[in-house]
TIROMI-549034 format. One line per field, with one value per residue: residue number from 1; residue in three letters; x, y, z of N, C-alpha, C, O in turn. Coordinates in nm, 4 decimals, always signed. Example, Ala and Ser with C-alpha at 12.3 -4.5 7.8 and 13.67 -1.06 7.14 Angstrom:
bado	(1	2)
vexke	(Ala	Ser)
n_xx	(+1.3190	+1.2850)
n_yy	(-0.5690	-0.2250)
n_zz	(+0.7800	+0.7080)
ca_xx	(+1.2300	+1.3670)
ca_yy	(-0.4500	-0.1060)
ca_zz	(+0.7800	+0.7140)
c_xx	(+1.3200	+1.2900)
c_yy	(-0.3300	+0.0030)
c_zz	(+0.7800	+0.7870)
o_xx	(+1.4236	+1.3409)
o_yy	(-0.3319	+0.1138)
o_zz	(+0.8465	+0.8039)
END
This chain:
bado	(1	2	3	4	5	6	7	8	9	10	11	12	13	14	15	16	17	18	19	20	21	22	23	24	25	26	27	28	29	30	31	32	33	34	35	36	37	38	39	40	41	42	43	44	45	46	47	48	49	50	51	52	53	54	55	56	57	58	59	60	61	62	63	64	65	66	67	68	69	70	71	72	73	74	75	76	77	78	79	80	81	82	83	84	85	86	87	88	89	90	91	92	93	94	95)
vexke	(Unk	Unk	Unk	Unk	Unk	Unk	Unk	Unk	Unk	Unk	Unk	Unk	Unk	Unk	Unk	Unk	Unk	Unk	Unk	Unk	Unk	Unk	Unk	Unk	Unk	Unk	Unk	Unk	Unk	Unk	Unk	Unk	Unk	Unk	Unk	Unk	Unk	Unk	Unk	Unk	Unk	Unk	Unk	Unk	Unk	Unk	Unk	Unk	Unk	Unk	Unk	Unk	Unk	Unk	Unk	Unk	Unk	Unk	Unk	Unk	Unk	Unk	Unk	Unk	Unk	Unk	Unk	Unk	Unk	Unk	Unk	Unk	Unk	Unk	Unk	Unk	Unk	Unk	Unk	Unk	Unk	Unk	Unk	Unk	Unk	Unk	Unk	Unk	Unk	Unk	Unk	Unk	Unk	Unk	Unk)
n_xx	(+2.1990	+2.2461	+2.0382	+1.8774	+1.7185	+1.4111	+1.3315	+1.4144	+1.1602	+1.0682	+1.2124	+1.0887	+0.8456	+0.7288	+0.4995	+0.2700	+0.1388	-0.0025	+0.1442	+0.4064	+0.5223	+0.7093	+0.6854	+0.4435	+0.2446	+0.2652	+0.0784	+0.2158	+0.1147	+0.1657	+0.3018	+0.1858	+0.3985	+0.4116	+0.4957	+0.6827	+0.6916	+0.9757	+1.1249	+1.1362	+1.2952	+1.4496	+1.4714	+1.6641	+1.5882	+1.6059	+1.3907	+1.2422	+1.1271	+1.1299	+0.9805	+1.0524	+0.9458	+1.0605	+1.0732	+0.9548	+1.0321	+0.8677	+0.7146	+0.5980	+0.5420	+0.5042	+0.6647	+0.6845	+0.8907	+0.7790	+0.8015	+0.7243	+0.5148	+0.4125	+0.3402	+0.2104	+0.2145	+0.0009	+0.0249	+0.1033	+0.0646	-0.1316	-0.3122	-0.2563	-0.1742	-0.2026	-0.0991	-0.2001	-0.0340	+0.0549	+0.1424	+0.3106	+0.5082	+0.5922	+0.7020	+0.8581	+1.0856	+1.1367	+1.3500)
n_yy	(+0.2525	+0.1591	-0.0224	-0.0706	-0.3008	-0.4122	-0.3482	-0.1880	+0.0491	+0.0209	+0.1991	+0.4905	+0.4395	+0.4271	+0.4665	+0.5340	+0.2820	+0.0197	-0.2411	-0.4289	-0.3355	-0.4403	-0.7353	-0.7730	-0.9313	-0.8766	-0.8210	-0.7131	-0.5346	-0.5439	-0.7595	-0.9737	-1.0782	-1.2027	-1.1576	-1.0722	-0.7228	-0.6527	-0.7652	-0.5639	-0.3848	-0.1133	+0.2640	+0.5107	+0.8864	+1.2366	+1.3160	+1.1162	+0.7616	+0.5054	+0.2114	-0.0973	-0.3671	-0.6856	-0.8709	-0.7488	-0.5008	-0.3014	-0.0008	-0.0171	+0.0974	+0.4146	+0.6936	+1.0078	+1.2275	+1.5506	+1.8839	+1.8026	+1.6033	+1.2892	+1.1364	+0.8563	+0.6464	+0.3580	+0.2486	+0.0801	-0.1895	-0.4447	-0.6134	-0.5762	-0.7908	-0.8192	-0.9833	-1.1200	-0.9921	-1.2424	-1.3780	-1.2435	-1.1925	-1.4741	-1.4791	-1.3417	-1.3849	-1.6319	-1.5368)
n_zz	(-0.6721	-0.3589	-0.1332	+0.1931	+0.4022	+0.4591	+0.7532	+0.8117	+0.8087	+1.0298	+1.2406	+1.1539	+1.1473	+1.3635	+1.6240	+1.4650	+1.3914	+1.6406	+1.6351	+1.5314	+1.2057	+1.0616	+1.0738	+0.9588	+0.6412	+0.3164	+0.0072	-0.3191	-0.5606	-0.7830	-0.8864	-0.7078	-0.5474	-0.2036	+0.1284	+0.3795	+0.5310	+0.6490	+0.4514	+0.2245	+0.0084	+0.0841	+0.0374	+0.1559	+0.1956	+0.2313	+0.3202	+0.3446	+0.3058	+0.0772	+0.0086	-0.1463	-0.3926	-0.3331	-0.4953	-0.7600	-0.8069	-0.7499	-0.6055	-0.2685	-0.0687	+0.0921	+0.2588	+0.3860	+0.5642	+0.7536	+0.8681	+1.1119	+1.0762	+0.9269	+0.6171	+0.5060	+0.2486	+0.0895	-0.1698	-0.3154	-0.2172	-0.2098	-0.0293	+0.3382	+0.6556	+0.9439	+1.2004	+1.5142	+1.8304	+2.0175	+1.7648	+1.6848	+1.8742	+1.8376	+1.5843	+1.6111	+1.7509	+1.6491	+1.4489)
ca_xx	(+2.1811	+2.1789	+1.8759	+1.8126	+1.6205	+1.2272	+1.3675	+1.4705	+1.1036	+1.0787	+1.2129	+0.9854	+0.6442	+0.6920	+0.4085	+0.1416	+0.0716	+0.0270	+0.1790	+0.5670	+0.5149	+0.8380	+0.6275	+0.3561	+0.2802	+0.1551	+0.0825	+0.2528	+0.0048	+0.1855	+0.3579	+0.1017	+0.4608	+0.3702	+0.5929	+0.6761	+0.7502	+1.0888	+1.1931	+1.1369	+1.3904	+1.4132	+1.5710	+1.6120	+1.5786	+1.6185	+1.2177	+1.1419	+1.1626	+1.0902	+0.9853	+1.0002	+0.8927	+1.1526	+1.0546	+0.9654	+1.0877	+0.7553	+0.6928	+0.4924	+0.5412	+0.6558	+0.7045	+0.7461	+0.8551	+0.8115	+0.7341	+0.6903	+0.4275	+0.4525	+0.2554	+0.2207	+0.1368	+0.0607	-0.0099	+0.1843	+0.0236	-0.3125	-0.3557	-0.1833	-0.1925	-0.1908	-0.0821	-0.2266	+0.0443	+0.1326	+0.1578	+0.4321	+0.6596	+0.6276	+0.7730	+1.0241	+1.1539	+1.2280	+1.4726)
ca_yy	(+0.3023	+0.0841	-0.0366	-0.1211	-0.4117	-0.3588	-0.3114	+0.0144	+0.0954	+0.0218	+0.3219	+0.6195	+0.4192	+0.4071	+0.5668	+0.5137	+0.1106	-0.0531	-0.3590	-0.4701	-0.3333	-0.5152	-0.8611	-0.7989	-0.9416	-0.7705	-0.8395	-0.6308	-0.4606	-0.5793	-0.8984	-1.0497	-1.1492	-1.2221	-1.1279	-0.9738	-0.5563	-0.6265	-0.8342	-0.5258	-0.3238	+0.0181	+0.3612	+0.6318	+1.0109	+1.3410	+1.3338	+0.9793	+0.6484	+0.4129	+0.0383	-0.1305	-0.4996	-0.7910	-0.9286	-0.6966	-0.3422	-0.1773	+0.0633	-0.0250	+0.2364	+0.5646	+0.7213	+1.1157	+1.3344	+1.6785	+1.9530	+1.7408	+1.5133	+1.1977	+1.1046	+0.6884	+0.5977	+0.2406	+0.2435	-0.0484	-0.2921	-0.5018	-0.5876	-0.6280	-0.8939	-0.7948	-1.0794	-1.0890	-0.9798	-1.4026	-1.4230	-1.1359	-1.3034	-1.6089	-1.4814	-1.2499	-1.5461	-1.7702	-1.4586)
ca_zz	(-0.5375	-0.2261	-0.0430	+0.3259	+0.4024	+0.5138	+0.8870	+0.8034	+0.8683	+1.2027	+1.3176	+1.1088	+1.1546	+1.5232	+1.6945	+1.3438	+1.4895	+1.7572	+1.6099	+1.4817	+1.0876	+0.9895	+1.0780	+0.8612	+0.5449	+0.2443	-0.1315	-0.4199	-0.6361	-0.9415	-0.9010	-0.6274	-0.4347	-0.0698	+0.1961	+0.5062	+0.5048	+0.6801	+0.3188	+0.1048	-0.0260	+0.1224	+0.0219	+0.2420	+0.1130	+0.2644	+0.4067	+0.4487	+0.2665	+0.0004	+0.0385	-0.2721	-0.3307	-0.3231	-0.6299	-0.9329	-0.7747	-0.7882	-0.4924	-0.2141	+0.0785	+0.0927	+0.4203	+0.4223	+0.6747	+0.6806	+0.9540	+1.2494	+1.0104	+0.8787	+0.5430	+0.4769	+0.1388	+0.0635	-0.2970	-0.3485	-0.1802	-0.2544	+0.1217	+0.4338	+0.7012	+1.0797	+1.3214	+1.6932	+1.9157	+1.9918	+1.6530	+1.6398	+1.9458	+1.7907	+1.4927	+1.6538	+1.8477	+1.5420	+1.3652)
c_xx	(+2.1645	+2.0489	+1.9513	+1.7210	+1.4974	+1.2627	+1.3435	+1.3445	+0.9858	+1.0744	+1.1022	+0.8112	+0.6402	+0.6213	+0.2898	+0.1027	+0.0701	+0.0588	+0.3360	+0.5292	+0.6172	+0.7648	+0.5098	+0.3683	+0.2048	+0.1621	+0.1187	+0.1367	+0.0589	+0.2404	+0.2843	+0.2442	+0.3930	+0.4838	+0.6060	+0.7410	+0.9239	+1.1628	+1.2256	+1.2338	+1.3420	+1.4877	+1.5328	+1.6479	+1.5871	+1.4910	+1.1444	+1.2267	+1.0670	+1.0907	+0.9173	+1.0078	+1.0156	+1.1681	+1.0405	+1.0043	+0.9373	+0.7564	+0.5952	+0.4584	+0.5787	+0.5690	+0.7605	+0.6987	+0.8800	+0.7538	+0.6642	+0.5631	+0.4774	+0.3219	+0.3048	+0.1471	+0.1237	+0.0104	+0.0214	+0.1180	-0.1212	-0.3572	-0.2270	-0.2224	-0.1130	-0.1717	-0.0959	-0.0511	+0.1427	+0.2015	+0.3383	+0.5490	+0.7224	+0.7742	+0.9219	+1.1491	+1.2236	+1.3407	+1.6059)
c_yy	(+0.1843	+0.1149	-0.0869	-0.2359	-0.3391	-0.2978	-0.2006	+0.0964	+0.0868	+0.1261	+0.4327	+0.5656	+0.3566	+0.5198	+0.5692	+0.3960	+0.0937	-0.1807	-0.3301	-0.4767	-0.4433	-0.6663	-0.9087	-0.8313	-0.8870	-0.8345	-0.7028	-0.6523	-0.5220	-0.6459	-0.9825	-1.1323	-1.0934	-1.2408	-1.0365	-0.8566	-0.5922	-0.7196	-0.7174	-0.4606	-0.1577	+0.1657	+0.4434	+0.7711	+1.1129	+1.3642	+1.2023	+0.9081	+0.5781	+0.2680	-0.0155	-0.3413	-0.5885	-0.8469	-0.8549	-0.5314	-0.2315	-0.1076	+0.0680	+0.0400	+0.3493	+0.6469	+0.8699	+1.1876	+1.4769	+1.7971	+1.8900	+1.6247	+1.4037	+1.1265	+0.9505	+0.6449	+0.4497	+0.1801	+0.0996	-0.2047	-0.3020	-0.5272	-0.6065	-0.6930	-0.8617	-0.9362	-1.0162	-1.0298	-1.1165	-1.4500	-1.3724	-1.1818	-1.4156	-1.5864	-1.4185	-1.3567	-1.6261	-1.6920	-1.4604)
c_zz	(-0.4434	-0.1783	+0.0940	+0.3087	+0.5028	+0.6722	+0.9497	+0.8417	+1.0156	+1.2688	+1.2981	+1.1215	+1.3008	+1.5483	+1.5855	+1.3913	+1.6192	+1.7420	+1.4861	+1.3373	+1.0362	+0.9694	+0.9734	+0.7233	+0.4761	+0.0904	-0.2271	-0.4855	-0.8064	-0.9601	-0.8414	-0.5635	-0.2963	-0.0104	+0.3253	+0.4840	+0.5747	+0.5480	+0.2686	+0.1023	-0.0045	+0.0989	+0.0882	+0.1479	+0.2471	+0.3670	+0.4054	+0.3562	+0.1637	+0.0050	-0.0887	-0.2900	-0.4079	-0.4238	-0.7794	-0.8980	-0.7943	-0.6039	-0.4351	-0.1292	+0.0478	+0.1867	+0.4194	+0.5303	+0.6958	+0.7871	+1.0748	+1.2294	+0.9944	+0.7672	+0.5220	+0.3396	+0.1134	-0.0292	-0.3357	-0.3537	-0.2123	-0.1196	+0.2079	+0.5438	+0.8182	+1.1585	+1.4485	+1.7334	+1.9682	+1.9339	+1.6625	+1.7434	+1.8681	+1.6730	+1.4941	+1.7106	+1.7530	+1.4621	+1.4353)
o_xx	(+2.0641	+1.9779	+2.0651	+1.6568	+1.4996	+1.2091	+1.2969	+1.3672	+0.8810	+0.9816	+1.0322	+0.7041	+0.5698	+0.6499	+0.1904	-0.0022	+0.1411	+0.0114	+0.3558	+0.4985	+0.5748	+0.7799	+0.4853	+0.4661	+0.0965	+0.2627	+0.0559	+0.0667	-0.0058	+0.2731	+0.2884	+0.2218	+0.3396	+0.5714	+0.5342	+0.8467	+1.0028	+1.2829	+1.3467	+1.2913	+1.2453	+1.5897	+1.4148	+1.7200	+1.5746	+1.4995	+1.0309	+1.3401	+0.9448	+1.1971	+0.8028	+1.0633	+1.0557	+1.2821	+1.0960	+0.9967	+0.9246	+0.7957	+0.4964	+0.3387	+0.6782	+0.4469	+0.8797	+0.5891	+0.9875	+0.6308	+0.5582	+0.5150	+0.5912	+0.2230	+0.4251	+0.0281	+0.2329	-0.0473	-0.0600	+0.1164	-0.2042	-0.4519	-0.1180	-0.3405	+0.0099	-0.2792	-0.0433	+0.0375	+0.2657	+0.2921	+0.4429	+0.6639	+0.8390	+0.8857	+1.0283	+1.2697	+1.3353	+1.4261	+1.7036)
o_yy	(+0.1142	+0.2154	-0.1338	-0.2565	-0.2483	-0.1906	-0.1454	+0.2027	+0.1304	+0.1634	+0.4695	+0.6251	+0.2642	+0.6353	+0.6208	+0.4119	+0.1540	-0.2562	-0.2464	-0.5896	-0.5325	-0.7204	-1.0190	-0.7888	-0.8433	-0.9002	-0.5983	-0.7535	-0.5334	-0.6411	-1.0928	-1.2474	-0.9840	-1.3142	-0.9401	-0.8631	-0.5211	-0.7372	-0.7125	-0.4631	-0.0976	+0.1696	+0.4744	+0.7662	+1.0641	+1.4224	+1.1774	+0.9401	+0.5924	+0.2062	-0.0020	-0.4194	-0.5623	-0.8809	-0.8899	-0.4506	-0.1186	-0.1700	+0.1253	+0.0493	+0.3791	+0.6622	+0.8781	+1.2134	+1.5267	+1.7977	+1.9308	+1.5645	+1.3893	+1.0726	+0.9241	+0.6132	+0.3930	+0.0728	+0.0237	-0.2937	-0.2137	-0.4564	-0.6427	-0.6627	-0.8672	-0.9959	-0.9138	-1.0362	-1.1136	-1.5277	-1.4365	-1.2045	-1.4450	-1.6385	-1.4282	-1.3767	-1.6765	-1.7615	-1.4062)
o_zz	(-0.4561	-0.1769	+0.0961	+0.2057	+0.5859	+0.7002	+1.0493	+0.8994	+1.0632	+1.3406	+1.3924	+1.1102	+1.3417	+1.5169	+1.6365	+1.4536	+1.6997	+1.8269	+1.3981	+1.2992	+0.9628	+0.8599	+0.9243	+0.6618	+0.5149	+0.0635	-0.2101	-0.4796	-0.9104	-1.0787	-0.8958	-0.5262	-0.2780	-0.0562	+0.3519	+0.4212	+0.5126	+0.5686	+0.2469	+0.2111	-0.0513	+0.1677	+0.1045	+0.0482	+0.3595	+0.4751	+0.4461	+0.3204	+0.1672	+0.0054	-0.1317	-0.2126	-0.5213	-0.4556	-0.8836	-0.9906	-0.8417	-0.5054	-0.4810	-0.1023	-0.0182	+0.1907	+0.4490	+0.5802	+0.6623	+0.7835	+1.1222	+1.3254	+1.0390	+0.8169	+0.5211	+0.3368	+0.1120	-0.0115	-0.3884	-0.4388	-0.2339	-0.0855	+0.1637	+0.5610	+0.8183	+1.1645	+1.4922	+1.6482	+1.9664	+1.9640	+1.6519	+1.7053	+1.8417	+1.6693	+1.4330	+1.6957	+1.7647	+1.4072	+1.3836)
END
């Protein structure tokens, strides 16, 4: 099956932050790779999405939508890593 790159959830977790998810970085739960959410590998489905990690394929997001809801799981991950707003130009700027 094709993937999407992390990007892909940009669109469905607009309006859950107030900060550019794709920028953030997060640790896999079972490889300890470190990386930013717009790296991971993403499949879309019928009611949301899967974001799975760059390095050993374990699943770190999943994104369903269903009746005007939106459930966010983020099993996956060990933490994640918010950048100020500065931070997030900065970084938008250098792609």
């Amino acid at each position: 099956m094709d993937h999407l790159d992390g990007n892909a959830l940009a669109g469905p977790s607009t309006g859950l932050f107030s900060f550019e998810p794709t920028t953030t970085q997060g640790q896999c739960r079972s490889c300890a790779d470190i990386a930013m959410l717009g790296q991971a590998m993403v499949y879309g489905l019928p009611m949301g999405f899967v974001a799975r990690c760059r390095n050993c394929d374990n699943v770190l997001i999943v994104i369903v939508e269903l009746g005007g809801q939106k459930s966010f799981n983020l099993r996956g991950l060990r933490w994640l890593r918010i950048a100020d707003q500065a931070t997030n130009d900065r970084i938008q700027a250098q792609q």
